[in-house]
C-alpha positions as CSV (number, residue, x, y, z in Angstrom):
1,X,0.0,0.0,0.0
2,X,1.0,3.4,-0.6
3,X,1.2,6.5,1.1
4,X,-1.0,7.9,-1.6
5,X,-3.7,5.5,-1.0
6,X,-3.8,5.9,2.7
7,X,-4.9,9.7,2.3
8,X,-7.2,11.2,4.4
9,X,-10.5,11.4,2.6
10,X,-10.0,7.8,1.0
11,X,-11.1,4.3,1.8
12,X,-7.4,3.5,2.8
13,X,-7.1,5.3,5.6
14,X,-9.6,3.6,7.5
15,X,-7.1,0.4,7.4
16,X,-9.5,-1.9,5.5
17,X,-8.1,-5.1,3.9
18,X,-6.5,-5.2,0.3
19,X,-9.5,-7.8,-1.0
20,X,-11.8,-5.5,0.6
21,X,-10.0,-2.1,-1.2
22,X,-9.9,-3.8,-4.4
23,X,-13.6,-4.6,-4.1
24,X,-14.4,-0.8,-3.8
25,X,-12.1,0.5,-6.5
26,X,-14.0,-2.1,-9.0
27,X,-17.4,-0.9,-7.6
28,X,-16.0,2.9,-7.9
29,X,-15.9,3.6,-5.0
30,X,-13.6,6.5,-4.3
31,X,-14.4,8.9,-1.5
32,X,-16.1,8.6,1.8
33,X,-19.5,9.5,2.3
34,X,-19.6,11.4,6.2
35,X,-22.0,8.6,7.6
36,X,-19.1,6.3,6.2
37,X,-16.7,8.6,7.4
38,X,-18.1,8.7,10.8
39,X,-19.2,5.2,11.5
40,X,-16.5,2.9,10.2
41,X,-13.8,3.7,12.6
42,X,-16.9,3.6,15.1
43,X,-17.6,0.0,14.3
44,X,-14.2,-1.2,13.8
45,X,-13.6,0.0,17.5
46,X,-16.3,-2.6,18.4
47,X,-18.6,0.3,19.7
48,X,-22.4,-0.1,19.7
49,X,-23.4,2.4,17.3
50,X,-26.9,4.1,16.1
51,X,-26.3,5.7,12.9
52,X,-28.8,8.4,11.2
53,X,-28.2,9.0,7.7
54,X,-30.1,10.7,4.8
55,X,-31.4,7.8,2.3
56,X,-28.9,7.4,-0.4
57,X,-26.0,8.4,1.6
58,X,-24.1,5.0,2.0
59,X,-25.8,3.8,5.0
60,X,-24.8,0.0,3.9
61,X,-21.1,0.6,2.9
62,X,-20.8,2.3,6.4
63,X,-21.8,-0.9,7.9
64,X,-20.8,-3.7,5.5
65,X,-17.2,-2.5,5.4
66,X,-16.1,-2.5,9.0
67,X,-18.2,-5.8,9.5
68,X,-16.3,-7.2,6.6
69,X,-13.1,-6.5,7.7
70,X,-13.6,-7.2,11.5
71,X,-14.6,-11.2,10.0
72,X,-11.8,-11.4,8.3
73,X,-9.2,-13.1,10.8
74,X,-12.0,-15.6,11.2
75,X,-12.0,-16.2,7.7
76,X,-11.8,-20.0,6.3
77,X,-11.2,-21.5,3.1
78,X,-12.3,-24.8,4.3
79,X,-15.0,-25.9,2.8
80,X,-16.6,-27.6,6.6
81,X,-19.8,-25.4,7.1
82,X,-18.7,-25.7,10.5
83,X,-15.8,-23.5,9.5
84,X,-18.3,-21.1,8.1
85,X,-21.3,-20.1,11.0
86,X,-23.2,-17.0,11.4
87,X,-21.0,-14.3,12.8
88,X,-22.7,-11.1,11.3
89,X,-26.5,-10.7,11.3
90,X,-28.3,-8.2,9.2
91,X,-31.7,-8.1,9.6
92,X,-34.2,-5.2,7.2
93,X,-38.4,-5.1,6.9
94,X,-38.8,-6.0,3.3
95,X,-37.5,-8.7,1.0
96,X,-35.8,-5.8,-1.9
97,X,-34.2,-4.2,1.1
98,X,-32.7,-7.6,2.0
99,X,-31.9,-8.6,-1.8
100,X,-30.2,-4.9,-2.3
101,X,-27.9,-5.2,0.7
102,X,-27.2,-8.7,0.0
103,X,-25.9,-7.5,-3.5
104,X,-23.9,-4.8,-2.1
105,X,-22.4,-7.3,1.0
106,X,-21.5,-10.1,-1.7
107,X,-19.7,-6.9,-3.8
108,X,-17.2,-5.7,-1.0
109,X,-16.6,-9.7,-0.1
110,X,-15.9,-11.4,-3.3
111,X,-12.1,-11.1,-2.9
112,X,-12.6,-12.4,0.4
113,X,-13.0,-16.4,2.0
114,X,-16.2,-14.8,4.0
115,X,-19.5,-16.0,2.7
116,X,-22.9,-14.0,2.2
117,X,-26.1,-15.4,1.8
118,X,-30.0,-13.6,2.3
119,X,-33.3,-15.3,3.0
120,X,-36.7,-13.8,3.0
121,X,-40.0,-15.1,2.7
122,X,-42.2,-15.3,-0.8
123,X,-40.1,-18.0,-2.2
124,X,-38.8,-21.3,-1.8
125,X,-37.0,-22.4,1.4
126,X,-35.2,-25.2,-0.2
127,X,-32.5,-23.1,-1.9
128,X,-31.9,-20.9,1.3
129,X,-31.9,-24.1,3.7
130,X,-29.0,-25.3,1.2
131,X,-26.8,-22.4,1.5
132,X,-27.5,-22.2,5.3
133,X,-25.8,-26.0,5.9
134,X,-23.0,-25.5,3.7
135,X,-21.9,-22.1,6.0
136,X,-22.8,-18.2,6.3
137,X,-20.7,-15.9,7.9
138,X,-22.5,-12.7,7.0
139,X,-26.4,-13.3,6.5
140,X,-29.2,-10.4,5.8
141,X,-32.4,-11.6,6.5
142,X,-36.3,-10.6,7.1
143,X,-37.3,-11.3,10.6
144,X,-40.5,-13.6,9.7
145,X,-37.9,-15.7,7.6
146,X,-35.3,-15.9,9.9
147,X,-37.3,-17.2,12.5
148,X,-39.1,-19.6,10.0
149,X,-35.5,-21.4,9.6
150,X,-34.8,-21.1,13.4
151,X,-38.1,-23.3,13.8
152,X,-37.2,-25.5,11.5
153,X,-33.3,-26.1,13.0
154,X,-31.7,-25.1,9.8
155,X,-29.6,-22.3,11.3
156,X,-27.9,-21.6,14.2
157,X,-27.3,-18.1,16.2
158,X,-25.1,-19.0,18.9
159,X,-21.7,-17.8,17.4
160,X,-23.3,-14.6,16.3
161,X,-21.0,-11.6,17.3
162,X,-22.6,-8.9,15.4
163,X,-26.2,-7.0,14.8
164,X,-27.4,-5.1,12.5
165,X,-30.8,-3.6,12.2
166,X,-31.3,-1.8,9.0
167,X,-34.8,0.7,8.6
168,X,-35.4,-0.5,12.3
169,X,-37.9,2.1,12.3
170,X,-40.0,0.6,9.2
171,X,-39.9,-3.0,11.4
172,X,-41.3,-1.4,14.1
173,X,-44.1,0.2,11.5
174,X,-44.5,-2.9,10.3
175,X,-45.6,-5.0,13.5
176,X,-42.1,-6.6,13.7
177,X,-41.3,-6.1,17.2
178,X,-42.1,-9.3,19.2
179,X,-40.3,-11.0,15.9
180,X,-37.3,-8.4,16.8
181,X,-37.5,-9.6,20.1
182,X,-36.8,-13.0,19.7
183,X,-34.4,-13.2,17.3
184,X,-32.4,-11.4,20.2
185,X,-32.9,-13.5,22.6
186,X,-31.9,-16.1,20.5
187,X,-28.3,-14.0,20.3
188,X,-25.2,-14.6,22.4
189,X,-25.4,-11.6,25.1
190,X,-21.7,-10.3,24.1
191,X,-22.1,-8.8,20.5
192,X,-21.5,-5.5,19.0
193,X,-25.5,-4.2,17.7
194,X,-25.8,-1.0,15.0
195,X,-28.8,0.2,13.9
196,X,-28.7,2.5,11.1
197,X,-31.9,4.3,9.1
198,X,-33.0,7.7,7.5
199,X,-34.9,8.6,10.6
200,X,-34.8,8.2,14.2
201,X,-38.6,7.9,16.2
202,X,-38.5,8.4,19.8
203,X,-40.0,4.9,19.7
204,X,-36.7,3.5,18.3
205,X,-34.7,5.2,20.7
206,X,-36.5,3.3,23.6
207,X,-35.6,0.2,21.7
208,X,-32.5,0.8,21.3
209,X,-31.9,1.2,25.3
210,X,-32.7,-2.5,25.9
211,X,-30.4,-4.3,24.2
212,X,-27.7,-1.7,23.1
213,X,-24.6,-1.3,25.0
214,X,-24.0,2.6,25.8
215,X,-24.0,3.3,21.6
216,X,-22.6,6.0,20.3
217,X,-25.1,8.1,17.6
218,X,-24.4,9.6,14.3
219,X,-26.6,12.5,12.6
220,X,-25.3,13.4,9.5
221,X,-27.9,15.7,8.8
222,X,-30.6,17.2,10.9
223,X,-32.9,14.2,12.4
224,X,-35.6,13.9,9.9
225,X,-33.8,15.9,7.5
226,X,-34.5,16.1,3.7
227,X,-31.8,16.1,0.8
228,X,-30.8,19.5,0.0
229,X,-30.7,18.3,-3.6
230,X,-33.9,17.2,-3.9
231,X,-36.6,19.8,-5.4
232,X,-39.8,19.8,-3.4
233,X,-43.0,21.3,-4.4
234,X,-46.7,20.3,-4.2
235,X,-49.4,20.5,-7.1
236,X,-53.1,21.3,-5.6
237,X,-55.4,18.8,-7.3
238,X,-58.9,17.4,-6.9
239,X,-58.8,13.7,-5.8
240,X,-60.9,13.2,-8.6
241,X,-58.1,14.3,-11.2
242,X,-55.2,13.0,-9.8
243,X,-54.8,10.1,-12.0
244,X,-54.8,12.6,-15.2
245,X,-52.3,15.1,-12.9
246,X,-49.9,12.2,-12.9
247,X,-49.9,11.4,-16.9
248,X,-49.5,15.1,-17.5
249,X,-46.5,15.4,-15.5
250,X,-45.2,12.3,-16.8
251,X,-45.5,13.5,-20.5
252,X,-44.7,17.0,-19.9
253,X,-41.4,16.3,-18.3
254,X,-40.8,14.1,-20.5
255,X,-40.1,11.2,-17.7
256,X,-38.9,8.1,-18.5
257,X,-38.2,6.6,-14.9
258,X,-40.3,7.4,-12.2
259,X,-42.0,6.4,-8.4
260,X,-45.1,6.7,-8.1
261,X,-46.7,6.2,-4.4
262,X,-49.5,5.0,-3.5
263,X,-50.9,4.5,0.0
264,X,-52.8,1.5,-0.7
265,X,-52.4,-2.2,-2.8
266,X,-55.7,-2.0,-4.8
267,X,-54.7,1.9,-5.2
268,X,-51.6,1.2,-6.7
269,X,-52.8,-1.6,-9.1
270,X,-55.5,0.3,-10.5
271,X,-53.7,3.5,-11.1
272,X,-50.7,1.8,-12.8
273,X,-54.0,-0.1,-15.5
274,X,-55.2,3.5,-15.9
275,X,-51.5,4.6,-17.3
276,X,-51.5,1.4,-18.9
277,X,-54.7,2.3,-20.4
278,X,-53.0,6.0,-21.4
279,X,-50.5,4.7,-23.1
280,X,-47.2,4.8,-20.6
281,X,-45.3,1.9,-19.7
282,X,-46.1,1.2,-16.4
283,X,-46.2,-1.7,-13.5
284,X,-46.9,-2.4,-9.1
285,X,-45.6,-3.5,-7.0
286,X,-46.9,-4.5,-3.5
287,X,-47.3,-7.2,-0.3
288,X,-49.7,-9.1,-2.3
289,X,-47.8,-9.6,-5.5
290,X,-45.4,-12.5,-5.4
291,X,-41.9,-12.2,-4.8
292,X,-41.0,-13.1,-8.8
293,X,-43.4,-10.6,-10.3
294,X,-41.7,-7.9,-8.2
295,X,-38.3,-8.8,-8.8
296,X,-39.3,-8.8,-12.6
297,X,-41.2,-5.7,-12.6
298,X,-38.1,-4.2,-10.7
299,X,-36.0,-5.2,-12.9
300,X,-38.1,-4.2,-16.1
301,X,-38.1,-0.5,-14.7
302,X,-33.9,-0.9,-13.5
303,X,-33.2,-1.7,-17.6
304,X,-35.9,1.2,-19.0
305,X,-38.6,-1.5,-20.1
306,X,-40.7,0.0,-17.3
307,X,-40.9,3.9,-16.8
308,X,-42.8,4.1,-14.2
309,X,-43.3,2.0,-10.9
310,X,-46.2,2.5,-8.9
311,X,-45.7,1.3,-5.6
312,X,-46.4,1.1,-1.6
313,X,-44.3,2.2,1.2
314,X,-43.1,-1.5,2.0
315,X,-42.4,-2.4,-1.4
316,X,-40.5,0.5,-2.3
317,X,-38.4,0.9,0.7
318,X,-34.6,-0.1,-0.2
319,X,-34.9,0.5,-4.2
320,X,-31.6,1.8,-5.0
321,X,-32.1,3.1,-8.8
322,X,-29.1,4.8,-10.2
323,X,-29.9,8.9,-10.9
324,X,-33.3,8.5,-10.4
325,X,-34.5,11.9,-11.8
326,X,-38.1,12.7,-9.9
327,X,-40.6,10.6,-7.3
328,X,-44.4,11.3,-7.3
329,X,-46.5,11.2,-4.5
330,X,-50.0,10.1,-5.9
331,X,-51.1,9.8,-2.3
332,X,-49.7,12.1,0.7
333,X,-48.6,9.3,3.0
334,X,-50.1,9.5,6.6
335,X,-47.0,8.8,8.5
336,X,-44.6,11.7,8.2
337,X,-41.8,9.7,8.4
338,X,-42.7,7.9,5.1
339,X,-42.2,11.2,3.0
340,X,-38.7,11.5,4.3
341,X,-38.4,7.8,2.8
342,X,-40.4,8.4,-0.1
343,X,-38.0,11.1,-1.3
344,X,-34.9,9.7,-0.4
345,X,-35.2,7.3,-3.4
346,X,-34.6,10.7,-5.9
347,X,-31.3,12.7,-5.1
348,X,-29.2,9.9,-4.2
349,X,-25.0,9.6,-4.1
350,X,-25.5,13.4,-4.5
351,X,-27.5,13.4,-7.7
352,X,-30.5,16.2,-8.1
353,X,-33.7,15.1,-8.3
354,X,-37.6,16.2,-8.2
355,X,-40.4,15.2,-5.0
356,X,-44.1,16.1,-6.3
357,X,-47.4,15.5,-4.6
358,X,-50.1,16.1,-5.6
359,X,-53.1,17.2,-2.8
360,X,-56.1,17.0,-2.4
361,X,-57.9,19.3,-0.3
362,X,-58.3,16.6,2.6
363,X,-54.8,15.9,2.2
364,X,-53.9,19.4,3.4
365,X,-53.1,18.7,7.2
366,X,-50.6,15.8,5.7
367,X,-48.3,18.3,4.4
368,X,-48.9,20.8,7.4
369,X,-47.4,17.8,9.4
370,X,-44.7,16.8,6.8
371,X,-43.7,20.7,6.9
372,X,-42.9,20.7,10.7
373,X,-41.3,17.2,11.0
374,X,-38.6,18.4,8.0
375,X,-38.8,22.1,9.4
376,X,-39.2,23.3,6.0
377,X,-41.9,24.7,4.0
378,X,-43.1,23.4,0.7
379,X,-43.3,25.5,-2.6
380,X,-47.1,25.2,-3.5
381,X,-47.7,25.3,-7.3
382,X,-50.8,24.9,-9.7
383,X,-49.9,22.5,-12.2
384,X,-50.0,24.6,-15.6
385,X,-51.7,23.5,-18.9
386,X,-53.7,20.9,-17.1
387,X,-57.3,20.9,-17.7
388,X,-58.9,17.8,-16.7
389,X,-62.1,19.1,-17.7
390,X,-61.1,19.1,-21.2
391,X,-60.1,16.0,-21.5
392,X,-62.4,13.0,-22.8
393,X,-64.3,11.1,-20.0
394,X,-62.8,7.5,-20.6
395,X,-59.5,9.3,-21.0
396,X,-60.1,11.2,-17.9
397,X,-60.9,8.3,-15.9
398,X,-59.0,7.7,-12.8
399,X,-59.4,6.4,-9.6
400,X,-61.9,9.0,-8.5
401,X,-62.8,10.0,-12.1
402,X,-63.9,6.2,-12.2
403,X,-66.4,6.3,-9.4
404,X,-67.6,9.2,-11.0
405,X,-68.0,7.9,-14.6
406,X,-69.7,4.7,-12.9
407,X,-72.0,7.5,-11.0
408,X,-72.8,8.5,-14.4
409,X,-73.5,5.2,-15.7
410,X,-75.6,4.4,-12.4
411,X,-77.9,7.6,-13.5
412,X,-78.1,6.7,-17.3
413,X,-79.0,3.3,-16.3
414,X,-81.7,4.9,-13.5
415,X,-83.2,6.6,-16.2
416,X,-83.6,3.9,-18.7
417,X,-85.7,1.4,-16.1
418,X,-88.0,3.9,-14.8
419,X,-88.4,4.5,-18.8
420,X,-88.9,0.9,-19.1
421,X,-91.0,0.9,-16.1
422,X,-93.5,4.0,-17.2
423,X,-93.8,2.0,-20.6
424,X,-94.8,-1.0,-19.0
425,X,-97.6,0.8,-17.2
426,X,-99.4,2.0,-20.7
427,X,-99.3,-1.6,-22.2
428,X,-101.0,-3.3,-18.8
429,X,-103.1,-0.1,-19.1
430,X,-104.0,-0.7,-22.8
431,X,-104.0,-4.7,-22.4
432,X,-107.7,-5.9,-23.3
433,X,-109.3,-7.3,-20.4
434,X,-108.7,-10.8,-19.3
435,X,-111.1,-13.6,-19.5
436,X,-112.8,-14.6,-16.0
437,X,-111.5,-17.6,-14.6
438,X,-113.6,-21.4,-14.5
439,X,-115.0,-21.7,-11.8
440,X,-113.7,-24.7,-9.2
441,X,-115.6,-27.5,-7.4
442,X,-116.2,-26.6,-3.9
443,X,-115.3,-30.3,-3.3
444,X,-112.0,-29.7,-4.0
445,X,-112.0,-26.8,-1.3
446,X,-113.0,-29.1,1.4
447,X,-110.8,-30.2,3.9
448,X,-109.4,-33.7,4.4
449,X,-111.9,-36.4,6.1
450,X,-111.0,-39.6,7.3
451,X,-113.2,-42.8,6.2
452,X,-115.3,-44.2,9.3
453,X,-114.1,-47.8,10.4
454,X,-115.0,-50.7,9.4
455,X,-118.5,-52.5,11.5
456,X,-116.8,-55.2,14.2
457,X,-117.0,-58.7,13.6
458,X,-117.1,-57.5,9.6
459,X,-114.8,-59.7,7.4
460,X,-114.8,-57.2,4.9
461,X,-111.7,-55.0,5.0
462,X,-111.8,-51.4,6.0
463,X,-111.6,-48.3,2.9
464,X,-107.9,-47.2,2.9
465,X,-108.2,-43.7,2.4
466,X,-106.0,-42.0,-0.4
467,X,-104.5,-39.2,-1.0
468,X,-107.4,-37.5,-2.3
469,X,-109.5,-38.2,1.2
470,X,-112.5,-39.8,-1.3
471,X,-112.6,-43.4,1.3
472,X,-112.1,-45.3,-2.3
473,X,-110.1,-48.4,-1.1
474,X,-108.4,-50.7,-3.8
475,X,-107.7,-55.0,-3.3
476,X,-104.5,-55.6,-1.5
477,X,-102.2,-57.5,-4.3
478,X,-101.1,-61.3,-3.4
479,X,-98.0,-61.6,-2.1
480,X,-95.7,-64.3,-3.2
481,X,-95.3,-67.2,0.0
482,X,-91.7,-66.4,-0.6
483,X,-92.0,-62.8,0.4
484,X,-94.3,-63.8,3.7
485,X,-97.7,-63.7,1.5
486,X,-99.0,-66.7,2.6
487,X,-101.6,-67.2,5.5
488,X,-100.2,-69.1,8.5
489,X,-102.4,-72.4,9.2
């Protein structure tokens, strides 16, 4: 190594491995980001650490790195998965989080004897179980999959030295605490634990204090802080013309990759049919599509097939798309929090990008409480050239032009049965008189009456009434001897 590479200000002065430094120079890694700069020497102190970070900043290098090279001495060539347990533990809330660190683990170790695998739930266990036998030192994982291979014995905690909670503030949106708790328990009590995310609730703080060891925390920026670089501005727009809002601005900017969010899973797959349906290449993803579809609609919009991904909260969080120019906010997400997220995915490695949302008028107090958790007031705008009005109704439809247009069809469709119903009163009106009925038998009016019995010491047999109550009897049949007909003597 030369004095040139161990600069201040490069990768090399941190003291990392050779593998590990020719790893970054082929990913192109050059300079330090400051949450890198600040938390490896941190982490390779052994310190517990709780690092805050804008999104797109480097969050996973500033973990992966240090874990990497603290592994190292404990690295074996043998191929005994004995040689090879769990030593680093990574643990995020969604499956493309997990597949996205993973990548970026596997990246800074391939020069290295350490081995990386991820497991998550939505797809077979088989291959995961396979990789777990034959030996994982560093291992990302969901928690509702990690615990499904505890249960079934295929993997083993008990030589685990580090933690790593990445987004620990989405797992704790996302119901994952009693799943958090476990898997801790399940940990040797002396380990080093990080947790590092875009935002910091006061809820994650009190987690933090039962398992972390007097940590140390980083805020790059401001807690809750936005990217400087990212352009923020909100488009007032009736719910009802949202859906055209978002084709406008996606043909008047010319956009060829772009988020759309959606708060909801039947939200998000009806508004990407409707741009579909206008003629732009779009796709969902959400919790109920299965894992392939959004890997392939992820990877569709990564190569340009798709331009634009409407998505969810969960699904979207951990999509790391190169220079991704603009994200839209079809819906104003309820949770504060989740804007921060939302537009962290534009503006990352220091790239510019654009944030829109559009909102409604109920949407208002949304932004008023977006506004004072980022300390920052948003640039409102009317969106210019847009006319919904003018625009064709099927064209127009969205998801609340839809209910309207089926409003419209519910009237039309009104009209046309109480037209149908007014000319069905004329005919019955105009209808020649019907012919009285024939008249019945009062005997058939009656109601049922028994036949009186039979005289005693009468031989003759006594009238089996019949269905109709008229006493007519009929002769019993003979009965073959065979079948008990014949008289005993």
């Amino acid at each position: 190594m030369t004095s040139t590479d161990a600069l201040p200000g490069s990768f090399a002065a941190f003291g990392l491995h050779p593998d590990v430094l020719r790893a970054l120079a082929e990913q192109g890694y050059a300079t330090p980001t400051p949450i890198q700069d600040q938390a490896i020497p941190m982490v390779l102190a052994g310190r517990d650490l709780m690092g805050a970070a804008q999104t797109g900043t480097g969050k996973t290098a500033g973990f992966a790195l240090p874990i990497i090279q603290l592994l190292l001495p404990q690295a074996s060539a043998s191929m005994s998965p004995a040689r090879h347990p769990v030593r680093a533990l990574i643990l995020t809330p969604t499956r493309e989080l997990a597949d996205q660190v993973a990548a970026s683990v596997a990246s800074y170790a391939v020069h290295t004897p350490l081995r990386t695998t991820v497991v998550f739930g939505g797809v077979d266990m088989a291959p995961q179980t396979a990789a777990l036998r034959a030996g994982v030192e560093i291992l990302i994982a969901t928690p509702g999959r990690l615990l499904d291979h505890v249960q079934q014995k295929t993997l083993n905690l008990g030589q685990t030295q580090i933690l790593v909670l990445d987004e620990a503030d989405r797992m704790l949106d996302m119901g994952f605490l009693p799943d958090l708790q476990r898997i801790i328990n399940l940990l040797p009590k002396q380990r080093q634990n990080l947790m590092f995310s875009a935002t910091f609730s006061n809820e994650i703080r009190k987690l933090a204090q039962t398992f972390m060891r007097d940590p140390l925390s980083i805020e790059v920026a401001r807690r809750n802080a936005t990217a400087e670089n990212v352009s923020q501005v909100v488009y007032e727009v009736a719910s009802e013309h949202k859906r055209a809002a978002v084709a406008h601005i996606i043909r008047a900017r010319g956009l060829k990759q772009v988020i759309v969010f959606s708060n909801t899973k039947i939200g998000t797959s009806r508004l990407a049919r409707e741009l579909q349906r206008e003629g732009i290449k779009a796709d969902a993803i959400h919790g109920d599509k299965t894992q392939k579809d959004r890997m392939i609609a992820l990877e569709g919009f990564k190569n340009g097939a798709i331009e634009v991904l409407v998505a969810t909260d969960v699904a979207a969080r951990g999509l790391d798309i190169v220079e991704l120019p603009c994200v839209i906010n079809y819906d104003l997400p309820h949770s504060p929090e989740d804007y921060v997220h939302r537009i962290g995915r534009t503006g990352r490695a220091g790239a510019s990008g654009d944030a829109i949302s559009l909102m409604s008028h109920e949407e208002e107090r949304y932004v008023a409480d977006i506004e004072k958790l980022i300390k920052t007031k948003i640039e409102r705008l009317t969106l210019e050239d847009f006319h919904p009005g003018d625009r064709p109704r099927r064209a127009a439809r969205g998801e609340g032009g839809r209910e309207s247009g089926r409003d419209s069809g519910r009237d039309r469709d009104a009209g046309r049965d109480f037209g149908r119903e007014r000319e069905a009163r004329h005919e019955r009106a105009a209808a020649p008189a019907r012919a009285a009925p024939a008249p019945v038998d009062d005997f058939f009016l009656k109601p049922y009456v028994s036949s009186p019995p039979a005289p005693a010491g009468s031989d003759a047999p006594a009238a089996r009434p019949t269905s109709s109550g008229l006493g007519i009897s009929k002769a019993p049949r003979p009965v073959a001897a065979l079948l008990g007909g014949a008289k005993k003597s």
